[in-house]
N, C-alpha and C positions, 0 to 999 in steps of 0.2 A: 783741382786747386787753381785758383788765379795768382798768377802769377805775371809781375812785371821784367821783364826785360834787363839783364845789364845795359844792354841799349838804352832803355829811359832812363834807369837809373845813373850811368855815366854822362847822361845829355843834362839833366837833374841839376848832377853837382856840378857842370860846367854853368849855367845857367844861375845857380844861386851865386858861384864865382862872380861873372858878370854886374850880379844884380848889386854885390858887394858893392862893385866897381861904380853904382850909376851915378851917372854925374861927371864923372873922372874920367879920364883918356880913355881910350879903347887898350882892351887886355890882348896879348899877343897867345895864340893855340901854345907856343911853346910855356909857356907859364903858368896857362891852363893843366897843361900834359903832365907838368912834371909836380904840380900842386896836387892833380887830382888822381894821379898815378896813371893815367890811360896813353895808348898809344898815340904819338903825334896825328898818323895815320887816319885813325879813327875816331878819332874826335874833327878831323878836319870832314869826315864824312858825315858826321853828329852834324856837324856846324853849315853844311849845305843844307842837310833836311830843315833845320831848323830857319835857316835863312831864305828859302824859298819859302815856308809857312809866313814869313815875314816879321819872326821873334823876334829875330836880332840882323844885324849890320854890319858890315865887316868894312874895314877901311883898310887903303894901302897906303905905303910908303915907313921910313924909318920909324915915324912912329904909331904905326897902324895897328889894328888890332879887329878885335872884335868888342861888341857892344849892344844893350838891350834896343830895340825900337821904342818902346817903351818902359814908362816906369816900373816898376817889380810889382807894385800894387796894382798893375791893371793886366799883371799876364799871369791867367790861371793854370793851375796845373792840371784842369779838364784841358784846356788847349794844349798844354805839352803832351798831354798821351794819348790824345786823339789826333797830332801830328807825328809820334812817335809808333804807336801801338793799333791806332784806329779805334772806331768808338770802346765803347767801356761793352762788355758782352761777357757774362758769367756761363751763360749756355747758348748752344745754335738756336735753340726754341723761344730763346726771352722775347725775341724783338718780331718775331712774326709764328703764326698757328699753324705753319705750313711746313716747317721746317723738319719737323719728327714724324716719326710714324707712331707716335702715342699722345700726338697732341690734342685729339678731340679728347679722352677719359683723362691727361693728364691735370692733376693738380698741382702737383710743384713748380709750373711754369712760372704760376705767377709769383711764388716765391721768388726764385728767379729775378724775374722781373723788380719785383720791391728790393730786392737786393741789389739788382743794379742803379734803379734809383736815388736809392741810398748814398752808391759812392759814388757815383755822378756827381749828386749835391754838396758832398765832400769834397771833392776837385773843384766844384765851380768855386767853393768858398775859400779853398784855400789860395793864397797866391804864392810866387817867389820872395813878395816880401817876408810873408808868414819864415820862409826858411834861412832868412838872413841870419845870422847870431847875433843876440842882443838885439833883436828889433822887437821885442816881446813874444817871438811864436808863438804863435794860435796854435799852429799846428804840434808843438812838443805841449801845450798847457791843456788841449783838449787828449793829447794819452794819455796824460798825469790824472783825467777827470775818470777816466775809466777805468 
């Protein structure tokens, strides 16, 4: 089963937080923490990965916080979980023929394969604005489609 991380998913919703914020002063971890229920702790380690990928920015002083590098609309959510999680990978075998010891007769690779594809393009299209509230979600209007 694929399966994403509380990791991403707690990086996620600090992240849609932010994007709320853009435009507006930088948000402080503690208001993060206590909005999004996670450890102060651990969101400030959330917020290094993420600030070393060059997502966001952190500012000090009274009223410092944190804050997007950019717009919501230009940071995809393929970039947050290939800084979070590393590429998108459904099997060891998808991404090279060398991996298995059934990959010459194997046919389900390429499934595989098309299946990662798939959500790959799904991440590149969705962004953090998509998971704003009230910014119209693409991404709640394309589950409704299915």
């Amino acid at each position: 089963m694929l399966n994403v991380s509380y990791r991403t998913e707690y990086a996620i919703r600090a992240l849609v937080t932010l994007a709320e914020h853009w435009e507006k002063p930088p948000v402080g971890l503690s208001r993060i923490a206590v909005q999004k229920d996670v450890s102060f702790k651990y969101l400030e380690q959330l917020m290094m990965a993420l600030r070393k990928a060059g997502l966001v920015k952190a500012m000090r002083g009274r009223t410092g916080g944190y804050s997007l590098t950019r717009p919501p609309a230009a940071i995809t959510l393929a970039e947050v979980l290939d800084v979070l999680e590393g590429p998108v990978q459904i099997r060891d075998c998808a991404p090279s023929d060398h991996a298995c010891k059934f990959s010459k007769d194997c046919l389900v690779k390429y499934l595989w394969r098309e299946m990662e594809r798939s959500l790959v393009t799904i991440l590149k299209n969705r962004t953090l604005a998509d998971l704003v509230p009230g910014n119209g979600n693409k991404a709640r209007a394309g589950v409704a489609k299915a």
